[in-house]
N, C-alpha and C positions, 0 to 999 in steps of 0.2 A: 337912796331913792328906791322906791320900791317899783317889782319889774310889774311892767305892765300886766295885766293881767289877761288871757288868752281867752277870746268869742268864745262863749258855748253852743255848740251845735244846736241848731235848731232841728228837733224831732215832730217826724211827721205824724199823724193817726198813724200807718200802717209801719213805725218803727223803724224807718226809714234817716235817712239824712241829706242837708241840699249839696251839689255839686263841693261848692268850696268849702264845706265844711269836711267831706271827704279829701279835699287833696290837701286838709290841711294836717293829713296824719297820715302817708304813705306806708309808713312803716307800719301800720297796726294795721292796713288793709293789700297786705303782698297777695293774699289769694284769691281776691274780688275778680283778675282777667281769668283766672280760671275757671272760676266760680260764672264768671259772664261766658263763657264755651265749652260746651260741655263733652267735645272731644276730644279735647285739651284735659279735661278732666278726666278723664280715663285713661288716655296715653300716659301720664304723670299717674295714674295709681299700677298700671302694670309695668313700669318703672321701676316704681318702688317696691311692688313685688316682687320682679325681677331680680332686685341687688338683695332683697334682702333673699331670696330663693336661694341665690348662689352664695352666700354667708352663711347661710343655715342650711341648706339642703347637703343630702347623704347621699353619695354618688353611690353608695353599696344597694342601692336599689335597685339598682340597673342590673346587676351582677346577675340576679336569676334571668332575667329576659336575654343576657349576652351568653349565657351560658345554654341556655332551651336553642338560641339562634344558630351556636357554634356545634351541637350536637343534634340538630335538623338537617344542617347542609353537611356534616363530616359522615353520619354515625356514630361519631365516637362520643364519649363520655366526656366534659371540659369542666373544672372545676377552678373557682377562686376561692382559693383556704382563703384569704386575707383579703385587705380592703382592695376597694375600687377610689379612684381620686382622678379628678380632672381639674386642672389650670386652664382657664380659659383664654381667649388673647386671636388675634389671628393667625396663631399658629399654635395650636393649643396643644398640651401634654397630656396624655393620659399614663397614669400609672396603676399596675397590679401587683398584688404579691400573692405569691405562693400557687403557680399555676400548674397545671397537671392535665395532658390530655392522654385521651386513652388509646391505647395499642389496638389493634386489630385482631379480631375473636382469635384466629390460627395461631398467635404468637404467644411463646411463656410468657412474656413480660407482658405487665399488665399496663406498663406505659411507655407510651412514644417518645413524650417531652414532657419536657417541667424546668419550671424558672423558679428562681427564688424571689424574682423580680423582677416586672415588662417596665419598660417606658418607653412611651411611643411617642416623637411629636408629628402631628399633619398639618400641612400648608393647607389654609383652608382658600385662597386664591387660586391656586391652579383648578380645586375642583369645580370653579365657575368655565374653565374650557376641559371641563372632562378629562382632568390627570389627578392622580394620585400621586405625591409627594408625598415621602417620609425624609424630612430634614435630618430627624435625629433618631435613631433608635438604642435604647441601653438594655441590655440584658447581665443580667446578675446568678453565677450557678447554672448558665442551662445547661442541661441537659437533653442529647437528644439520639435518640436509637433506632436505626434506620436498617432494616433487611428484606429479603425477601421471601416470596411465602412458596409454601412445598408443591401450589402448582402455578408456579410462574408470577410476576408482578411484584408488586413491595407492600412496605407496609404504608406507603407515603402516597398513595393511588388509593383515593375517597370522595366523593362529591363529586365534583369537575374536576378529571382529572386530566385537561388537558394539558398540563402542567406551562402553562403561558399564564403571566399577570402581565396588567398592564401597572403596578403598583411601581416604584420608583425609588430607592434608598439613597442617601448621601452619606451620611454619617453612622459609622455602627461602632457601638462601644461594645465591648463583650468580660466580664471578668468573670474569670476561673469558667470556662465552658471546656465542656468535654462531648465530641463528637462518635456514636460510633456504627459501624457498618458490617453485618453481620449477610452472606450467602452461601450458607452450607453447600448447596446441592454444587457451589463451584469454587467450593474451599479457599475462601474469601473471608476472611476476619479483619476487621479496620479496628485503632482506635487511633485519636488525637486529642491534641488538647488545645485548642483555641481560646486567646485571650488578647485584650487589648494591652498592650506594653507600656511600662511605665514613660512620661512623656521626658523627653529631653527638654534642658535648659532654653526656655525661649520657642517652644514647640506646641502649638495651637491643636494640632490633631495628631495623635501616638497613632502609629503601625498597630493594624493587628495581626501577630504572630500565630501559627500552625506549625506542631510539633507531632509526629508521631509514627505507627505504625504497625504490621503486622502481618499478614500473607492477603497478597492478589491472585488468584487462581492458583495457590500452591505454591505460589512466590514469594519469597521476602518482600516486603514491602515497607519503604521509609519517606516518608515525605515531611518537609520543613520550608517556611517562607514565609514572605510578609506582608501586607497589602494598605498602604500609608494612605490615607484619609485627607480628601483635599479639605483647603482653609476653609473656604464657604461654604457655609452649609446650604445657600436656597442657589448657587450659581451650578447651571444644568450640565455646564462645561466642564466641570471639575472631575474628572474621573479618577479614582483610586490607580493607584500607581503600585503595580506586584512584584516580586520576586520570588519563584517557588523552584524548589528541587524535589523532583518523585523518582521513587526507582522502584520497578518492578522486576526482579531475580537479575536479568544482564541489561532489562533495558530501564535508559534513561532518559529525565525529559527536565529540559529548566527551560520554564516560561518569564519571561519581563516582558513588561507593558503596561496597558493602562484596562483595566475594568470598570465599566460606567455603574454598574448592580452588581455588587459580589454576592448579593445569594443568590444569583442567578448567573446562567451562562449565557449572555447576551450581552451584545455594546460593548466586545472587548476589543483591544489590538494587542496583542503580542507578537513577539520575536519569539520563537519555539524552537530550541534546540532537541533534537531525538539520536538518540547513541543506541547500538545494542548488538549481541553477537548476530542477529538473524532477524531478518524481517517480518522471516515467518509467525515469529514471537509475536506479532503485533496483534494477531487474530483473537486472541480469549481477552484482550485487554481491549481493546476495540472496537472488533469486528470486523477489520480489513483483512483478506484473505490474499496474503501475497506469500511467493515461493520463495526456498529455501534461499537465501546470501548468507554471501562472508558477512564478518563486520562491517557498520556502516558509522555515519556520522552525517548530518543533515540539519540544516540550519534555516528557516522559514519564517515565513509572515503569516501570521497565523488569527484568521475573521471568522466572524461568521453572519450570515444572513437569514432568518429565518434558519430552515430545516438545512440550509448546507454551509458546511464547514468548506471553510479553505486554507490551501496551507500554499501560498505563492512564492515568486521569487524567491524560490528554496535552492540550497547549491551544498554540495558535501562529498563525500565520496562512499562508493558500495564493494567490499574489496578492494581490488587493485585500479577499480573503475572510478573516474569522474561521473559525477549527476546530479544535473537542476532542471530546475524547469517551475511549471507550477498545476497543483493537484486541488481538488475538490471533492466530498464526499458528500451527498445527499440524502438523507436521513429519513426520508417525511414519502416515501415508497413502502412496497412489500418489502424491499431488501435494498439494503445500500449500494448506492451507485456511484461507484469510481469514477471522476473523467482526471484524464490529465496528460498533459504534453511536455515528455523528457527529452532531454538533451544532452550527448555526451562524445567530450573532445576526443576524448581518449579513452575507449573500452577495454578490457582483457575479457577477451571472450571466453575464459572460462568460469569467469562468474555469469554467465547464462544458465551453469550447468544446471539448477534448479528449474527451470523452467521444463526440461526434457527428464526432471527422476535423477538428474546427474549431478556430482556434486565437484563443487571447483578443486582444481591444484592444489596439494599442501606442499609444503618443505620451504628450505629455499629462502628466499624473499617474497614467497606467494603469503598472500591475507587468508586469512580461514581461521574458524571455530572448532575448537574441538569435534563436536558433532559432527562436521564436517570433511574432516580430517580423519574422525574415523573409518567415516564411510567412503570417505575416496584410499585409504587405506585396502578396506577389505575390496572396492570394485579391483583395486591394484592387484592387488593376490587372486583375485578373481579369474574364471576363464570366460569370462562374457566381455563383452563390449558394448552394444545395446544396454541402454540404462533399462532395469528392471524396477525402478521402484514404481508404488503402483500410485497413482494420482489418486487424492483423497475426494471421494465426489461430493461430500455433503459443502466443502469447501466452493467448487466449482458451481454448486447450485445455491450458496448460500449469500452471494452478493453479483451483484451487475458492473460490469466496468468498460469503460471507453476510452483505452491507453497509447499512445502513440508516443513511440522511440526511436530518434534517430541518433547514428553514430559516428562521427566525424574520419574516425580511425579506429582501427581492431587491430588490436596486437594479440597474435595467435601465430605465434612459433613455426607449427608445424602445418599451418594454414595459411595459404595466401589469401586470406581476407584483406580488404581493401575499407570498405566500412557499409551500414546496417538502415534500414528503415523499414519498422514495422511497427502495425496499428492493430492492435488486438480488442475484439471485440468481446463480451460475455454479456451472454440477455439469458436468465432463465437455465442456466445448465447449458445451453448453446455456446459454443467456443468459434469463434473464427478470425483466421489470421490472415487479412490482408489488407495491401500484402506484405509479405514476410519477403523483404528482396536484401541480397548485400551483391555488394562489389569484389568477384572473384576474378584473382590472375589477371586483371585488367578490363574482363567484362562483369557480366553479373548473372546472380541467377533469379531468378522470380518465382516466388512459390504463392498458392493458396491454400490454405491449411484449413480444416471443418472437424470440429470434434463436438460429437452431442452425447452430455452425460446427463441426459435429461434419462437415461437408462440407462443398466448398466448388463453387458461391459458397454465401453464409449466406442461407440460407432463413430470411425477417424476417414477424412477423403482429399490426398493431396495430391494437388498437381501442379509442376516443378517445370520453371524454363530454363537449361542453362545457356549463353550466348556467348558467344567470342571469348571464351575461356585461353588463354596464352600457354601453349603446350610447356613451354620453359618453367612457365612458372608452377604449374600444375607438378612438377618434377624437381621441385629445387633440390631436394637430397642426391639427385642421383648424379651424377659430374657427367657424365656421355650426354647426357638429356640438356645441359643449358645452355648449348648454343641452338637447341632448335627452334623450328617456324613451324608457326603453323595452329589457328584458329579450334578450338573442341565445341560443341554443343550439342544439345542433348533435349530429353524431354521424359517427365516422369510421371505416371500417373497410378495410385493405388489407392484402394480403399481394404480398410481391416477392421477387426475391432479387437479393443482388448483396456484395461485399466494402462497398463505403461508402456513406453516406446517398445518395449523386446515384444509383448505380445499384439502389439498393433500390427507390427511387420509382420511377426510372426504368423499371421493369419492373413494376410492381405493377399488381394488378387491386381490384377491388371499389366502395366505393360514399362516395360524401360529400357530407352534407347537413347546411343551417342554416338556421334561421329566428329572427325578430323579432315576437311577440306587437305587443298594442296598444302604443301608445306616443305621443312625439309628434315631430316634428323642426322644424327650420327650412322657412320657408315661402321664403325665398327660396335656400336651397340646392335647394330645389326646381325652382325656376321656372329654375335657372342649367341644370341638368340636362335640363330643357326647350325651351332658350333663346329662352324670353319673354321679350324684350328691354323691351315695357313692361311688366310686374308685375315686371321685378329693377328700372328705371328709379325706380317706385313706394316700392319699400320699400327702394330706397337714398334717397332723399328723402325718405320717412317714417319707420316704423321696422319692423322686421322682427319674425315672429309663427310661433310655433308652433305647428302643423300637424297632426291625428290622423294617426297610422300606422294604416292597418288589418291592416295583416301586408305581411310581408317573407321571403322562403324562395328558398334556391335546393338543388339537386337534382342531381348529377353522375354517372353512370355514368364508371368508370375502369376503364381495358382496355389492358393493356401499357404505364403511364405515362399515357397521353391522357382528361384528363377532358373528357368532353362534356356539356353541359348539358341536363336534361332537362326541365328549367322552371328559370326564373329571373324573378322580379317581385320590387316593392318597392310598395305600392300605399298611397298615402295620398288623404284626400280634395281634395287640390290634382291631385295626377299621378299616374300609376301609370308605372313602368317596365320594361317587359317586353325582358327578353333570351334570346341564344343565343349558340353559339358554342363555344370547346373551350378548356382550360389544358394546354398540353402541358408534363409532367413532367420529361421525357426532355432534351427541348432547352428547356426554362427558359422557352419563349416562350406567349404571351398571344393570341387573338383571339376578343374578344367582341363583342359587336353591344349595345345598348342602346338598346333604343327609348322615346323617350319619349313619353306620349297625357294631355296636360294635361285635366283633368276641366272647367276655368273658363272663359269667351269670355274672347278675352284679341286686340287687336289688338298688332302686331309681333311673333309670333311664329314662328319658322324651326322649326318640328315637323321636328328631324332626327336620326337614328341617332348617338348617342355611340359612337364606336369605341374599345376598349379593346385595343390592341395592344403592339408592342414585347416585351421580357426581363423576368424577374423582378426583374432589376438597374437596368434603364431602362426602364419602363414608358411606354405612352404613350397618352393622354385626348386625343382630337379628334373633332369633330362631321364627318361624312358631307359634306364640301365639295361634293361632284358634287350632291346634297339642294338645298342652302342655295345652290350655285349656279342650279340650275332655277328655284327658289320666287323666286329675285333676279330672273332673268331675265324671267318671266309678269309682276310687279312692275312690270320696267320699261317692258313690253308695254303694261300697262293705262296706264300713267302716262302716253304717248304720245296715250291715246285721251282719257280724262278723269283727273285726278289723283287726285279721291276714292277712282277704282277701284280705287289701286294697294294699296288698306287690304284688297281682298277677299283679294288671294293669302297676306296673312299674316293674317288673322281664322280662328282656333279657335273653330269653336262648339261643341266641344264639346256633351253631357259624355261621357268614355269611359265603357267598363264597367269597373268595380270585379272585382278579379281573388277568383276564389274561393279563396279560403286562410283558414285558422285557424292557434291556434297550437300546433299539432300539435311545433314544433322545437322551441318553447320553453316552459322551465317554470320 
């Protein structure tokens, strides 16, 4: 049967056709609704422009306009030897080869950076709320050469150089990259070598490795570590997770934790461990300007915020000393500024010595540096006592700090320290300590300390309360001394100037005075003082008794260094001891007079001036021999005539006067 045969269209004059004879051929009229709208018909030709734009088009077009764009906002020179290529998508890649930018006019090299190969990818969603994502970045051969220039700054400071982006990295691949860092003027040469490490079995994102090394300020310098790459690349949470060891000559630092932007130093948390002989070390590698320590060891939480750094809940030890607490440094001023609140169970007070020019205890079981050890070495051999070394000013005026330490306990031998709280202020070369208080012999002393080295020498103004000081304890070495009673205080007030402790004193003026309320002491430390040769006889054969103190004060006017005495007594009801004489500051040396006027009749006794002479360092106690020689000689005068006589020249009869004093020093 033959198919029916199909209507032919009925054509109109104007070449036209009716309704159903069009819908009787869909297929041969697909373009007719386009064809009937004719913005539809445009959007479908810029379409097709479109696709076929991105098929056919040469992204190396772009290359001059990215390169005029990179070399408008840098200064420098930016070149792509090789293609330019973009993958489109909502997260599109761009890729470059063979890039090169240029060094800064000052420097030999005529390049900064160079890749063998860029691949960038951007989240193009986030920059609908104003972020910058880079999900993925690969680098192929960089190279990149970083120093600074002969008068100050780097070569990495061009455009904006406020050195903040708001750009955002997740993933960074890196093969065969070599970093390096070059600052003559502070004998600094870096190199490493950064790369992303071959991935382990079953491993989505390899570590990227840092190997290398070379001198930090004249220091050996080696650093190695790793920084592992979270799985997601678009999830914001994922921070790179580190592990790095650095060491600069003694000091050492291993950071773990997490970094949100590894080129950048922002959004980290790490745990920071810091080792090294000396803290003072810390100042060319830093810029924190702290005084001489033993060995330390310090373990902290380590942020940062904006312009300040923090280093928290840190705990280790400094020498022989315990120390935590938590510290912060602020960057984003004229000069860095310390604050931080220490804490320590257990101090050895001689790791302060730094702080005073002085350098802590070696031998032994004491902690110390060489360097340190040397110099407390030579102070050992030394005839001074006063630390001379001299305070470095540019240190003093080079950073701000606001420190506060307190001590639970002070272990100090030959000091009845009890324990410490001091808050040290530094603004601008101004120094001031208060207050600078510890707990002595049971009470304490209170100091305010001022040093401006905002010129030099440093103008120093301290003034010192001591209180209910425990006479026993103030005397532990001496065995006659610890069973006494009896309250000390005092009151000290000078101003000097000079670069170190020796020549502060050494020039200082003003006034210092102590006294001893009621009390009681040894009756024959008494009588030794006196030398009643028969009442010490007595009560080394019997047994020895204590004594009322009626007061005890002495009184010094200081003028250029030299204290003179302007009363001096110790009066109890056995003896009273009345002195003079001066403590000269300046040269460390002693000459006091000490008279002694026994109150009791007493036969054998040599009534002679104690002289109290010699160094700070060698002090020396002897009785007025030319005295004791005279009274020997009348002695043996009489003994010639009748023998009983010879008892007149040494018979005290006594009794002296009792010295007027109260206890005005002590409270």
């Amino acid at each position: 049967m033959a198919a029916a045969s199909s209507p032919k269209p009925e054509r109109h004059a104007d070449g036209g056709t009716t309704a159903n004879d069009s819908a009787a051929s869909p297929g041969g009229r697909w373009w007719q609704p386009v064809a009937d709208h004719p913005w539809l018909s445009a959007v479908a030709v810029v379409a097709i422009g479109i696709v076929v734009l991105v098929l056919l088009w040469d992204w190396n077009w772009f290359k001059g306009p990215v390169e005029r764009q990179v070399e408008a906002r840098t200064g420098r020179d930016f070149d792509i030897g090789g293609d330019l290529d973009v993958d489109l998508g909502w997260v599109p890649t761009v890729r470059a080869y063979d890039l090169r930018f240029g060094n800064a006019d000052w420097s030999k090299q005529p390049t900064m950076a160079a890749a063998q190969q860029l691949e960038l990818a951007i989240a193009l969603k986030p920059l609908f709320k104003g972020e910058i994502l880079i999900p993925t970045l690969r680098l192929v051969a960089p190279r990149l050469n970083l120093e600074t220039g002969p008068e100050g700054g780097g070569n990495w400071q061009f455009g904006d150089d406020s050195g903040d982006s708001e750009v955002q990295f997740r993933r960074i691949r890196i093969d065969d990259g070599k970093l390096a860092f070059l600052d003559t003027a502070n004998d600094t040469d870096i190199k490493v070598d950064v790369a992303t490490a071959a991935p382990a079995e079953g491993q989505a994102a390899p570590p990227i490795t840092v190997k290398g090394g070379g001198r930090w300020e004249g220091n050996a310098f080696s650093l190695q570590g790793s920084a592992e790459s979270p799985l997601a690349l678009r999830d914001t949470d994922s921070p790179y997770t580190i592990d790095a060891h650095a060491q600069a000559g003694d000091t050492k630092a291993h950071a773990r934790g997490t970094l949100l932007d590894p080129l950048r130093l922002r959004d980290f948390d790490l745990q920071l461990q810091l080792s090294g002989a000396n803290l003072e070390d810390l100042y060319p590698l830093v810029g924190i300007a702290l005084p001489p320590t033993p060995p330390y060891t310090l373990d902290g939480h380590f942020t940062r915020d904006g312009e300040v750094w923090f280093y928290n809940d840190f705990s280790g030890t400094v020498g022989d000393s315990d120390l935590s607490g938590d510290a912060n440094v602020d960057s984003g001023g004229d000069r860095p500024y310390l604050r931080a609140d220490l804490h320590s169970r257990r101090l050895d007070f001689d790791d302060l010595a730094g702080f005073v020019g002085g350098a802590p205890q070696a031998g032994g079981d004491e902690t110390s540096n060489p360097e340190l050890a040397a110099q407390a070495a030579k102070a050992d051999a030394g005839a001074r006592v006063l630390p001379d070394t001299p305070y470095e000013l540019d240190k003093l005026r080079a950073m701000d700090a606001d420190v506060r330490l307190k001590a639970q306990r002070i272990n100090a031998p030959s000091l009845p320290l009890d324990d410490m709280d001091a808050h040290l202020l530094l603004e601008n070369g101004l120094l001031r300590l208060d207050p600078l208080n510890f707990g002595v012999a049971g009470g304490d002393i209170r100091s305010t300390i001022r040093m401006d080295a905002r010129e030099s020498p440093i103008g120093t103004q301290a003034d010192i309360t001591a209180r209910n000081l425990d006479l026993s304890q103030l005397l532990p070495k001496v065995e006659l001394a610890q069973n006494a009673i009896g309250k000390v205080g005092g009151h000290v007030q000078l101003a000097g100037s000079g670069n170190s402790i020796a020549k502060m004193l050494g020039s200082s003026d003003g006034d210092v005075a102590l006294g001893i309320g009621h009390g009681k002491i040894s009756n024959l430390l008494m009588e030794m003082a006196g030398i009643d040769v028969a009442e010490i006889i007595k009560f080394k054969l019997t047994e020895d008794r204590l004594i009322p103190i009626r007061c005890a004060f002495g009184d010094f006017k200081v003028d250029d260094g030299m204290m003179t005495a302007r009363s001096l007594a110790f009066d109890t009801t056995d003896t009273i001891l009345v002195g003079k004489g001066t403590i000269n500051l300046k040269d460390e040396r002693l000459d006091l007079t000490i008279k002694p006027r026994p109150k009791d009749r007493s036969l054998l006794v040599f009534r002679s001036p104690l002289l109290v002479g010699g160094t700070f360092k060698q002090p020396t106690f002897k009785p007025d021999l030319g005295r004791i020689g005279l009274r020997a000689a009348i002695a043996l005068t009489l003994g010639s005539i009748a023998p009983p006589a010879a008892l007149l020249a040494t018979l005290e009869l006594g009794p002296g006067d009792d010295a007027g004093c109260g206890g005005q020093y002590a409270e």
